[in-house]
Each structure stands twice: as structure tokens, then as C-alpha cells.
C-alpha positions in Angstrom: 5.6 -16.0 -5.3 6.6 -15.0 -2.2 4.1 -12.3 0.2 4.9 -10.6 3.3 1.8 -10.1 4.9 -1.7 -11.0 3.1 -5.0 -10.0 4.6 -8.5 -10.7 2.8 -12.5 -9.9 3.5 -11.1 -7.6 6.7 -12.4 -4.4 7.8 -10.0 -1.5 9.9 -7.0 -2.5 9.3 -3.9 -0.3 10.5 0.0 -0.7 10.3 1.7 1.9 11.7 5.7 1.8 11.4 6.6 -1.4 9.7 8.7 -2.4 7.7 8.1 -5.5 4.6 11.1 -6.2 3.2 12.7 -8.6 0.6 9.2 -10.1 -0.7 8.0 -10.5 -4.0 4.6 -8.3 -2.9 5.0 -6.8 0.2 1.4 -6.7 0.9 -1.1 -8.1 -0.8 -4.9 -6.7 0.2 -8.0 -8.1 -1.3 -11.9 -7.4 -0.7 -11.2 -5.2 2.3 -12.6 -1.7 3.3 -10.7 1.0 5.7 -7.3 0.0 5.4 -4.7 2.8 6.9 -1.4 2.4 5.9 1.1 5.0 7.7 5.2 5.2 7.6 5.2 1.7 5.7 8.8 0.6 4.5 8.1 -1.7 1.4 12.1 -1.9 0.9 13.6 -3.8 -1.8 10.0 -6.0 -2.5 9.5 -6.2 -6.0 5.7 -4.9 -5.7 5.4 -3.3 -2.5 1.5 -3.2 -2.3 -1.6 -4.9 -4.2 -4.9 -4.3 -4.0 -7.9 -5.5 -5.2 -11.5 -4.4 -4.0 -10.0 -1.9 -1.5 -12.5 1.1 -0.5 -11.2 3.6 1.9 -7.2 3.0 1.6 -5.1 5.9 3.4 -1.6 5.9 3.2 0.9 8.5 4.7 4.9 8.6 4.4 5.1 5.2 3.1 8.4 4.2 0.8 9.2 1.7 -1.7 12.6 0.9 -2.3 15.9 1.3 -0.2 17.0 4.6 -1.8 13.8 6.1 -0.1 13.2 8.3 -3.3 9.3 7.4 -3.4 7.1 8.4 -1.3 2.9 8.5 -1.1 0.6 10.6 0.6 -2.8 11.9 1.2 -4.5 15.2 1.1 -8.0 16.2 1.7 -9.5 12.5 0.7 -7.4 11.6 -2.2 -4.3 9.2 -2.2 -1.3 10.1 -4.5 1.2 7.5 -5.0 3.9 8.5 -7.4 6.1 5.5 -7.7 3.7 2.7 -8.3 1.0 1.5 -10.5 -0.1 -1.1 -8.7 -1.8 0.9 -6.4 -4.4 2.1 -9.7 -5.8 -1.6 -8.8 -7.1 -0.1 -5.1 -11.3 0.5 -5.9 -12.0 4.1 -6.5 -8.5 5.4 -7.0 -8.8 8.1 -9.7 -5.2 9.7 -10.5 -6.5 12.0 -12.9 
């Protein structure tokens, strides 16, 4: 299994315009708190992003996929994510 970027036990992590593309997992986060994800291009990975033990995960205008039909975003707090159920797997993400 191929990942583009992997980052463990880390705390305030940002990425900010980036793209990860052609990966099996785009990015794969694990044990990590206050991770900000903004304008993130997970283009044609097969899972774009994997959490596991994440607590304060932000993402804004991120894509998954080359037809840029998914989007995610954040209002108020909350993360919405409509394309991918991999992110259910971030700690503390509630959909309903």
C-alpha cells in the first residue's frame, strides 16, 4: 500500500494548498490533535484521507477525485464531508 504523506503522535499540523495525488491513501493521520487541512487536492488516490485518533480536524475546500464533484467543509465547529466515509474514523466526528 502505497501513502503520500503519513504523520503520527504530532500536534498543529497545517497544509494549505497541496495537492496528493495517485496514492493508495493520500494521507494517512494517526494519534494527532489540531490537524487543519485547507484547499487539499486528494486527486485520483484511492482513499484520500485516514484518520485514526484525530481530535480537532478542520478541513475547508478540500476535493477527492479529478472530476472535483466532492467537496468538504466546516461550519460553526462541525466538519461535513460528503464524499467519504473514511473520514467517520476521525475521533469525535458525529455526522448525525
Amino acid at each position: 500500500m502505497s501513502c503520500g504523506i503519513k504523520i503520527e503522535n504530532c500536534f498543529d499540523v497545517s497544509f494549505t494548498d497541496v495537492s496528493v495525488v495517485g496514492f493508495d491513501v493520500g494521507m494517512d493521520v494517526k494519534d494527532s490533535a489540531d490537524v487543519r487541512l485547507r484547499q487539499v487536492d486528494f486527486g485520483d488516490c484511492t482513499t484520500g484521507f485516514r484518520g485514526r485518533n484525530i481530535s480537532q480536524l478542520r478541513a475547508t475546500s478540500c476535493h477527492h477525485g479529478s472530476i472535483r464533484s466532492s467537496k468538504s467543509f466546516s461550519a460553526i465547529d462541525k466538519i461535513c464531508f460528503n464524499y467519504s466515509l473514511q473520514y467517520l474514523r476521525a475521533k469525535g466526528y458525529n455526522p448525525y
